[in-house]
TORBAMAR-648408 format. One record per residue (C-alpha): x, y, z; residue in one letter. Coordinates in pm, whole numbers, plus 50000, padded with zeros to 5 digits. Example, Ala and Ser with C-alpha at 12.3 -4.5 7.8 and 13.67 -1.06 7.14 Angstrom:
2
((51230; 49550; 50780); 'A'),
((51367; 49894; 50714); 'S'),
END
This chain:
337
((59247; 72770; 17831); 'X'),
((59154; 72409; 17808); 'X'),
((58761; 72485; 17714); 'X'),
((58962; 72695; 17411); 'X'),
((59188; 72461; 17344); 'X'),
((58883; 72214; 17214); 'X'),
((58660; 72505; 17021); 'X'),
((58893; 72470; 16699); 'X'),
((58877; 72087; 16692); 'X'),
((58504; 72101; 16813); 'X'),
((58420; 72374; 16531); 'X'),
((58628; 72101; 16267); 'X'),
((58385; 71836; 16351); 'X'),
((58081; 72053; 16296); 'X'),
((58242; 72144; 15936); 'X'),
((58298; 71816; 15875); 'X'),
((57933; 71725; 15974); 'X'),
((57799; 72010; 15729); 'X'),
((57978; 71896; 15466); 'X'),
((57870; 71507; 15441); 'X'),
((57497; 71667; 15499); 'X'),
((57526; 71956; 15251); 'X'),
((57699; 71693; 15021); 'X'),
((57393; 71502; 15064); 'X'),
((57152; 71773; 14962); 'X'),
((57342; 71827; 14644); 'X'),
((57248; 71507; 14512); 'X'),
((56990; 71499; 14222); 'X'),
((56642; 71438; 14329); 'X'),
((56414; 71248; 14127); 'X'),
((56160; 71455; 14016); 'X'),
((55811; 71394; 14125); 'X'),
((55611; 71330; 13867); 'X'),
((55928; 71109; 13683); 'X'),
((55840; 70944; 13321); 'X'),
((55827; 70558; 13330); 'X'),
((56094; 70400; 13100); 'X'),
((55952; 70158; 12843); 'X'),
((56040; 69985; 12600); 'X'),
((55809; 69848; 12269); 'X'),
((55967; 69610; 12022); 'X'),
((55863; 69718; 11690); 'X'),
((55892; 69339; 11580); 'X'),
((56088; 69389; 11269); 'X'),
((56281; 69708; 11120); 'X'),
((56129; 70082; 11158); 'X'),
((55869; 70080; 10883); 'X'),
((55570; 70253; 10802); 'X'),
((55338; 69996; 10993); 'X'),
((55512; 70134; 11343); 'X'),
((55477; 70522; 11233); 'X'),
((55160; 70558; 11477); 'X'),
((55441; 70500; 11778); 'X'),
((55704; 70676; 11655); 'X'),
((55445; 71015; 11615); 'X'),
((55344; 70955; 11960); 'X'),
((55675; 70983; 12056); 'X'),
((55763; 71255; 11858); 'X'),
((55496; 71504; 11957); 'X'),
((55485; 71408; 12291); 'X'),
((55189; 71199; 12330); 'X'),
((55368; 70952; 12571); 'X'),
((55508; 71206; 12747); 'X'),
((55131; 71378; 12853); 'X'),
((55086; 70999; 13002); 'X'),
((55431; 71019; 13182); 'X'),
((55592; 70755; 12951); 'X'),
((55905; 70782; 12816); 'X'),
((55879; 70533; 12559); 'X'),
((56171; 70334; 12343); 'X'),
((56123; 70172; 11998); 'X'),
((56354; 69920; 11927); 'X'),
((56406; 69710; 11618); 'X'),
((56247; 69365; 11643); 'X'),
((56356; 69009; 11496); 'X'),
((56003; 68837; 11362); 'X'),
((55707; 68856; 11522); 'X'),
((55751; 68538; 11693); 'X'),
((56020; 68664; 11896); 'X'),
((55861; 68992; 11945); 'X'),
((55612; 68786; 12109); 'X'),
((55804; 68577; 12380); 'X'),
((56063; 68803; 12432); 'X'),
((55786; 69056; 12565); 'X'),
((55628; 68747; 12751); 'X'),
((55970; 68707; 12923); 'X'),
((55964; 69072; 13039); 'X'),
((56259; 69218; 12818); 'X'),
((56007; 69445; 12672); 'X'),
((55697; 69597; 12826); 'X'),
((55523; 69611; 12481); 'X'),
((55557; 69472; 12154); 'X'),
((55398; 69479; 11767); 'X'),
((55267; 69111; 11791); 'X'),
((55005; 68954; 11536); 'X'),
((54728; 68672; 11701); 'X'),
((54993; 68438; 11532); 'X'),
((55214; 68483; 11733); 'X'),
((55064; 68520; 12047); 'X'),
((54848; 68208; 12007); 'X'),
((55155; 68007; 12001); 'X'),
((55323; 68191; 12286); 'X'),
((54994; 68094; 12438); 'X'),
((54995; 67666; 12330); 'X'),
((55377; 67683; 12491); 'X'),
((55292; 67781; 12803); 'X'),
((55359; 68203; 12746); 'X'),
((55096; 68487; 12879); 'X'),
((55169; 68724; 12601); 'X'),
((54819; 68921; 12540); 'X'),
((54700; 69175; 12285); 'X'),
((54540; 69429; 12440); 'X'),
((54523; 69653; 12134); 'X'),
((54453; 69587; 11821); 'X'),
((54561; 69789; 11487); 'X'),
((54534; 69658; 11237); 'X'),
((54111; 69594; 11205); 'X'),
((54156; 69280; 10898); 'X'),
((54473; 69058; 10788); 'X'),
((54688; 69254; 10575); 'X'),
((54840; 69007; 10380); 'X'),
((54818; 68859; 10061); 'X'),
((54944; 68732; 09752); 'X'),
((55169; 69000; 09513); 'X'),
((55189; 68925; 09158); 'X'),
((55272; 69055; 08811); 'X'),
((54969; 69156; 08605); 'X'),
((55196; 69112; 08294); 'X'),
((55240; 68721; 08359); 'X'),
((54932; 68629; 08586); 'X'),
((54564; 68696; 08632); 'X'),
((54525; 68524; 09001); 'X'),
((54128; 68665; 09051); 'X'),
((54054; 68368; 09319); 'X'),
((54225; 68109; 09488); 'X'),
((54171; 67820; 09261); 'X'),
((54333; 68073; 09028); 'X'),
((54665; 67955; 09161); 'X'),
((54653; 67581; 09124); 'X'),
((54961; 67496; 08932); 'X'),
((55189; 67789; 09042); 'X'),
((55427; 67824; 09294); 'X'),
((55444; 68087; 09591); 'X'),
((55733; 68199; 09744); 'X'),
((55763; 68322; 10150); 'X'),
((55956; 68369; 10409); 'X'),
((56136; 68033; 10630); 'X'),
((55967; 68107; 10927); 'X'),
((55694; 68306; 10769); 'X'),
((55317; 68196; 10827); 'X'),
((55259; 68156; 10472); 'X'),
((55400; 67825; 10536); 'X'),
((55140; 67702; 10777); 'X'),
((54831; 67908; 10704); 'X'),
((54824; 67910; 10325); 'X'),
((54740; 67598; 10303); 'X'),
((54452; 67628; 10510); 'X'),
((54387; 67939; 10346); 'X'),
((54391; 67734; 09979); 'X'),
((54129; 67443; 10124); 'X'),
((53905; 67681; 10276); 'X'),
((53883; 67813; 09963); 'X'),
((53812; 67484; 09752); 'X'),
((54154; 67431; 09661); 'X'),
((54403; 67130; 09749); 'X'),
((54702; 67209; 09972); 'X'),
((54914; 66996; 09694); 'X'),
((54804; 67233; 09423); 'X'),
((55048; 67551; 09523); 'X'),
((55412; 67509; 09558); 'X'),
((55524; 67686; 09837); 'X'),
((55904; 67765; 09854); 'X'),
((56066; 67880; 10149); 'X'),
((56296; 68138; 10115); 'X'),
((56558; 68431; 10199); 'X'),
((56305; 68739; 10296); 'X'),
((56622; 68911; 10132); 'X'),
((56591; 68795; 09758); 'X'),
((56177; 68747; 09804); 'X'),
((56111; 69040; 09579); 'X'),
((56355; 68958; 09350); 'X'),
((56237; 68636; 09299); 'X'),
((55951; 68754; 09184); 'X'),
((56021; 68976; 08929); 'X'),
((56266; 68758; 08813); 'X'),
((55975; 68502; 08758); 'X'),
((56120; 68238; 08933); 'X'),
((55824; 68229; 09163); 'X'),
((55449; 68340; 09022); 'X'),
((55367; 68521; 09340); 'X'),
((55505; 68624; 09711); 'X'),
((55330; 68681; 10027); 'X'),
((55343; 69019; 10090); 'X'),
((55185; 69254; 10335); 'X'),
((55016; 69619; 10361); 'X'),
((55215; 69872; 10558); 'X'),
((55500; 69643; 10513); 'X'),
((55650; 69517; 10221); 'X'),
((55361; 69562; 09918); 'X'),
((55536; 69902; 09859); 'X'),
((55886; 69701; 09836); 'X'),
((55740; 69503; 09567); 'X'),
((55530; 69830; 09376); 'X'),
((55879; 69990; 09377); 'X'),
((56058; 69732; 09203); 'X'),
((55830; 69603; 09031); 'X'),
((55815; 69950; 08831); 'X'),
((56154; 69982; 08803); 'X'),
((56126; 69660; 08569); 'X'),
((55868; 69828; 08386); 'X'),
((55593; 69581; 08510); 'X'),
((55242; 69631; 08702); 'X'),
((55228; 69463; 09099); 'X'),
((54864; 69336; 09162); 'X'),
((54790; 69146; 09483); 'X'),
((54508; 68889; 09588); 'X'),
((54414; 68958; 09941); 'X'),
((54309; 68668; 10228); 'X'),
((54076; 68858; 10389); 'X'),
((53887; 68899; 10072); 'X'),
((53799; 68541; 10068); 'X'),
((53720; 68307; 10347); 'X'),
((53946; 68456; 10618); 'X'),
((53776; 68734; 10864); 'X'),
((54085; 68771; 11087); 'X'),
((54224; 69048; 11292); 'X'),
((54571; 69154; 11213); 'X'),
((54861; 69319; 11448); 'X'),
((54833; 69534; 11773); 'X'),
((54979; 69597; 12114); 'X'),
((55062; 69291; 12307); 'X'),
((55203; 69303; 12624); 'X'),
((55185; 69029; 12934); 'X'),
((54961; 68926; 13155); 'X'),
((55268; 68945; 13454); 'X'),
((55214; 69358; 13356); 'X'),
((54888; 69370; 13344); 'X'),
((54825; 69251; 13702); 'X'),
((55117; 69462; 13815); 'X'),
((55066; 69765; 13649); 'X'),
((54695; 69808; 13481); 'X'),
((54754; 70212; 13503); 'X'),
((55092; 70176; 13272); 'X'),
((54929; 69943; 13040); 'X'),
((54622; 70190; 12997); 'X'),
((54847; 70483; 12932); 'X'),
((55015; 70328; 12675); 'X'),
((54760; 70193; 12506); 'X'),
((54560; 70537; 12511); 'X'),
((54902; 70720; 12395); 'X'),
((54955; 70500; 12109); 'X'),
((54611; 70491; 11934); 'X'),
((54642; 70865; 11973); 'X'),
((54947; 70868; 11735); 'X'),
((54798; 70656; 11474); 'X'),
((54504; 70858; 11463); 'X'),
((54761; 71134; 11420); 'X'),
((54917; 70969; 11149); 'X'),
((54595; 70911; 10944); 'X'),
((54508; 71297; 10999); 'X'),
((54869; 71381; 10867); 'X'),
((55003; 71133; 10667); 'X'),
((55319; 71378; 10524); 'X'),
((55357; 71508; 10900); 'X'),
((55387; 71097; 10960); 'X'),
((55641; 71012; 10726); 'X'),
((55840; 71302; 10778); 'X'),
((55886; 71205; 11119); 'X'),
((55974; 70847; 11068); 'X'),
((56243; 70984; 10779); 'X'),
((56355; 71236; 11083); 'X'),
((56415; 70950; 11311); 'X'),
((56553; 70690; 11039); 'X'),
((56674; 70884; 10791); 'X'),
((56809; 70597; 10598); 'X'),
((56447; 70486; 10477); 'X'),
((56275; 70537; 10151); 'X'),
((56070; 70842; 10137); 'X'),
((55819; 70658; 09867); 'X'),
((55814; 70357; 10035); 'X'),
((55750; 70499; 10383); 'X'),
((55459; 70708; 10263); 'X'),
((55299; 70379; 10057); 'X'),
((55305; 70189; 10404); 'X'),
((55137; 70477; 10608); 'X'),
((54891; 70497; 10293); 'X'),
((54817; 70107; 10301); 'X'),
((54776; 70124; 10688); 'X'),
((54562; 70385; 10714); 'X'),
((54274; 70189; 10644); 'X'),
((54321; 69882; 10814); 'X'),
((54292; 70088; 11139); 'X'),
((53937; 70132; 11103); 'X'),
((53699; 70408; 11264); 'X'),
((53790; 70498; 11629); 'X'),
((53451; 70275; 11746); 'X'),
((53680; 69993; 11576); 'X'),
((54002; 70034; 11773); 'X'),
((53740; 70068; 12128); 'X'),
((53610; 69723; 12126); 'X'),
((53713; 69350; 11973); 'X'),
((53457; 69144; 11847); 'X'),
((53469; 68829; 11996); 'X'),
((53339; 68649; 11693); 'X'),
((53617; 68777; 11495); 'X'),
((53897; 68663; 11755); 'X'),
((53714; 68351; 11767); 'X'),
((53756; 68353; 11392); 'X'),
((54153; 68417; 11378); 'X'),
((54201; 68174; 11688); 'X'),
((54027; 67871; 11487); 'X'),
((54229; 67991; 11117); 'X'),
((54544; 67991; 11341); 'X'),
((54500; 67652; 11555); 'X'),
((54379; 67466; 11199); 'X'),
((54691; 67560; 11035); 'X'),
((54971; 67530; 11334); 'X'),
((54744; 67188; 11411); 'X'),
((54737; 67343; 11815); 'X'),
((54341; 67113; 11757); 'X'),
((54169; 67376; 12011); 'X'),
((54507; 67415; 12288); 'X'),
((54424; 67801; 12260); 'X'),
((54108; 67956; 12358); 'X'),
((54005; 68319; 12222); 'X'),
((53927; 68419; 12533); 'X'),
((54308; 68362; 12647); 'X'),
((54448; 68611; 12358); 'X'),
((54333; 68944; 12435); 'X'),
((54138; 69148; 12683); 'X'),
((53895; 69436; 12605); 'X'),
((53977; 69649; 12963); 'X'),
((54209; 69910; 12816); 'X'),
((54033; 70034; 12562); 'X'),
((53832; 70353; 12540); 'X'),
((53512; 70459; 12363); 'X'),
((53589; 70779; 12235); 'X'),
END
């Protein structure tokens, strides 16, 4: 009687027992082969210039790599830069601007991708008013960028390189906001803009005035520079080489997407940010597609050309040699194909 007097509170105990453990199974199990959450700061609003990414995303070229990858909207390159150095991001748009200065303050942000194969700025202006064929063209006439926009610091290296005295452009600093509207309002004679980004803002509004946008392009005289890519940091790439790679890999494979099916592109990035201009989208992934070069372009860097955009950069922000080439980028994730 007393051995069955303890079965029912023997048998409770075992219930109990089974239920913390079968409670236990029923928890969620992380799957084995589990994406790796990133995140990639696209450095300034969605735009055609990131479209490469956002495809990648889209049709599941991260994914194959076992990224799951989120684009979010960046402040200024600048920022982009450090705030991936400080590990809030694991990847970011940066330009060899940027990253050279992270660099003279101490940062360890590194491009390890580039994507943009030349600089893709310049100088918009109205055919109507001006005929700027060549730097010395400009002498006289004022330029309008960005506050904290490079045009500040480099285009006056930019004009002396070129024969032309610093003191012979005006440059205003202004609003990015009324930039384009300064412009066709003639109170400036010509804006920094850039390909991918905002030459299409200009195009648009500039016909909507009923006048003609023509441009005079850096690169096309005295400045062999490379333009944006992926940076990430150097904390990352010790850590994780095999994440870097992936991503890297992932993302070149969506731009070359993008130049294969420019409408496919743009549709995509209207898809995802519906609130951007169809026109202006597709102008941007027009512009970019050839600054992207050939597939043997986005496998290597040429040192000489780093070397190049590291000695334009330190001449302008006056760094006088702080920043080696050699400290900006590395050459190990990228592929021949």
């Amino acid at each position: 009687m007393k051995a069955s007097g303890k079965l029912p509170a023997l048998l409770s105990l075992a219930a109990a027992a089974l239920a913390i453990v079968s409670g236990c199974s029923q928890q969620p199990a992380a799957p084995a082969n589990a994406a790796t959450h990133v995140k990639f700061n696209m450095a300034w609003l969605p735009q055609g210039s990131q479209a490469g990414v956002i495809v990648a995303i889209d049709k599941g070229f991260y994914a194959a790599q076992q990224l799951e990858v989120e684009a979010v909207q960046g402040f200024g390159g600048t920022r982009t830069t450090n705030e991936v150095d400080h590990g809030m991001f694991e990847f970011g748009y940066g330009d060899p601007i940027s990253v050279v200065l992270n660099r003279a303050n101490g940062g360890t942000a590194r491009l390890v991708g580039p994507i943009n194969q030349r600089w893709p700025a310049g100088l918009c202006f109205l055919r109507e008013r001006h005929k700027f064929v060549a730097p010395p063209d400009l002498a006289g006439y004022t330029v309008g960028g960005g506050q904290n926009s490079a045009v500040q610091a480099l285009l006056p290296v930019w004009l002396e390189r070129n024969g032309v005295p610093r003191t012979a452009v005006r440059i205003l600093q202004l609003n990015p906001s009324v930039i384009v509207a300064s412009l066709i309002e003639g109170k400036i004679d010509a804006a920094e803009c850039w390909l991918g980004n905002s030459r299409p803002l200009f195009e648009r509004e500039a016909a909507r005035a009923g006048l003609t946008l023509d441009w005079l392009e850096y690169g096309a005289h005295h400045l062999d520079a490379y333009g944006s890519g992926i940076i990430t940091s150097d904390r990352l790439i010790q850590k994780n080489p095999a994440l870097v790679a992936a991503f890297v890999q992932a993302t070149y494979r969506g731009y070359e997407y993008m130049t294969q099916h420019p409408d496919e592109a743009r549709d995509i990035m209207l898809k995802r940010y519906p609130t951007l201009d169809r026109e202006v989208t597709a102008a941007q992934i027009r512009d970019l597609t050839p600054l992207l070069g050939s597939a043997a372009d986005r496998a290597t860097i040429d040192p000489a050309r780093m070397a190049s955009s590291v000695e334009f950069i330190t001449a302008g922000y006056g760094l006088a040699g702080r920043v080696l080439p050699q400290d900006i980028y590395t050459t190990q994730f990228l592929v021949a194909h």
